[in-house]
N, C-alpha and C positions, 0 to 999 in steps of 0.2 A: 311135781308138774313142771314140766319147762313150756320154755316159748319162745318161739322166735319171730322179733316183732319186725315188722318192717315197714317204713313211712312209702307210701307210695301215690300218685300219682291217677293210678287205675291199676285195675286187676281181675283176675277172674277164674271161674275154673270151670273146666270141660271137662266129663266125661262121655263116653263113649259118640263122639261128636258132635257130643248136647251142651253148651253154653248153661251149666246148673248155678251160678254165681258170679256176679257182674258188680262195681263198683267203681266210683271216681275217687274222690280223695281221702285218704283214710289210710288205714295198716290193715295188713296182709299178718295174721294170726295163725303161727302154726304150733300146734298143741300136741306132747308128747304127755302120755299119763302112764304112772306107778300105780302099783297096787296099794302103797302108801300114804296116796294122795286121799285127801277128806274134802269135806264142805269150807273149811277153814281154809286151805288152797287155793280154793275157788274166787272164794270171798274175794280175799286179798290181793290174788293175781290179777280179778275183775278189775277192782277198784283201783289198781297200779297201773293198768293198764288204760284205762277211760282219762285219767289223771297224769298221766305221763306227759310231761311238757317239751316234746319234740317236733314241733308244728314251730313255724316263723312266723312273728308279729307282724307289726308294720315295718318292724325295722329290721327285717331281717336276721332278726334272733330269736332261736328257739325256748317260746316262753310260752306257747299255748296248745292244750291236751286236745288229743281227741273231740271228747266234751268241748274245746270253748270252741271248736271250728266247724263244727256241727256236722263231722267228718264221719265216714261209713267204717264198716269193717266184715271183712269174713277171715274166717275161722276154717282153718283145714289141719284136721287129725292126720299128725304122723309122727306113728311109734319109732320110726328109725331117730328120732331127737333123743332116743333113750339108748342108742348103742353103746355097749361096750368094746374099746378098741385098744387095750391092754394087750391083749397076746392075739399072736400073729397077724394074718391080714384080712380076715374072715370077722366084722362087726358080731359081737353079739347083741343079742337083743331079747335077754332074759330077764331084765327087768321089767321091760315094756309091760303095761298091763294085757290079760285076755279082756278079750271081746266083751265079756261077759262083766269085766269091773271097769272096763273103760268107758262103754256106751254110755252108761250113766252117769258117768263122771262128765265124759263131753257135752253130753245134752244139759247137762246141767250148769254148765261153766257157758257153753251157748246162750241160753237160758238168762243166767246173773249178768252177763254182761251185754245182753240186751235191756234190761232192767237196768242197768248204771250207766249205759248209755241213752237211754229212753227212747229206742228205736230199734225196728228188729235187725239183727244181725244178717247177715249170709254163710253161708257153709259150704262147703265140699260133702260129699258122702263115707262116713265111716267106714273104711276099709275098701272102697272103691281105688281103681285104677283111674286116680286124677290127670287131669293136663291141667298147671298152676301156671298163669300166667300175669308177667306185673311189669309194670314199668316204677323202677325205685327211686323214691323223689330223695334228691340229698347225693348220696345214697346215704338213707340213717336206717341203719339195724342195729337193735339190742338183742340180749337174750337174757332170758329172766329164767330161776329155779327155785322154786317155791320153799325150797329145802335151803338155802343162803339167802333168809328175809335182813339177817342183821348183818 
């Protein structure tokens, strides 16, 4: 499972000129899944993710999570975090998970890290044609792979 996190500001996503996910301050979660990917993935990327200390104290240093700023998040699936760009110029994306192992994988990582944040999430819709819109605070972006935990 990857992710690519991003501290932001505000943010949101539209679909078919429907405003489906709205937020203030928080990160902007984007979720690529393997067929590889388990409950143990989930877990872990939750818990790093709610606990991740990229948020500014008082003092202007990055020393408070998610969790201690009492900050939002949505969560928008996309398989293209899973390209392969080895040979030529055409991404592959055969790892990506189907439909079929990834929905539950996401619902379910939507799910845990509304539970370790203690508060519900937002989303985009699973294979929908998103409009992702953010304004990135910092700018601080990570990206995390569930597969390089050590």
């Amino acid at each position: 499972m990857k992710a690519v996190i991003q501290r932001v500001s505000k943010s949101s996503v539209t679909i078919n000129n429907t405003k489906v996910a709205e937020i203030g301050n928080g990160l902007l979660i984007l979720i690529g899944i393997v067929n590889e990917d388990t409950q143990n993935d989930i877990e872990w990327l939750s818990n790093k993710i709610v606990n991740l200390r990229i948020f500014n104290d008082d003092n202007e240093v990055m020393n408070n999570s998610l969790k201690d700023i009492d900050g939002e998040a949505i969560v928008v699936s996309q398989f293209t975090l899973q390209a392969n760009t080895k040979k030529g110029h055409r991404p592959s994306y055969i790892k990506a998970a189907k439909p079929d192992i990834a929905i539950p994988l996401y619902e379910a990582f939507v799910k845990h890290l509304s539970k370790d944040l203690e508060k519900p999430v937002q989303t985009g819709e699973f294979g929908a044609d998103m409009k992702v819109s953010l304004l990135n605070d910092g700018p601080v972006t990570i990206i995390i792979d569930t597969k390089n935990k050590s």
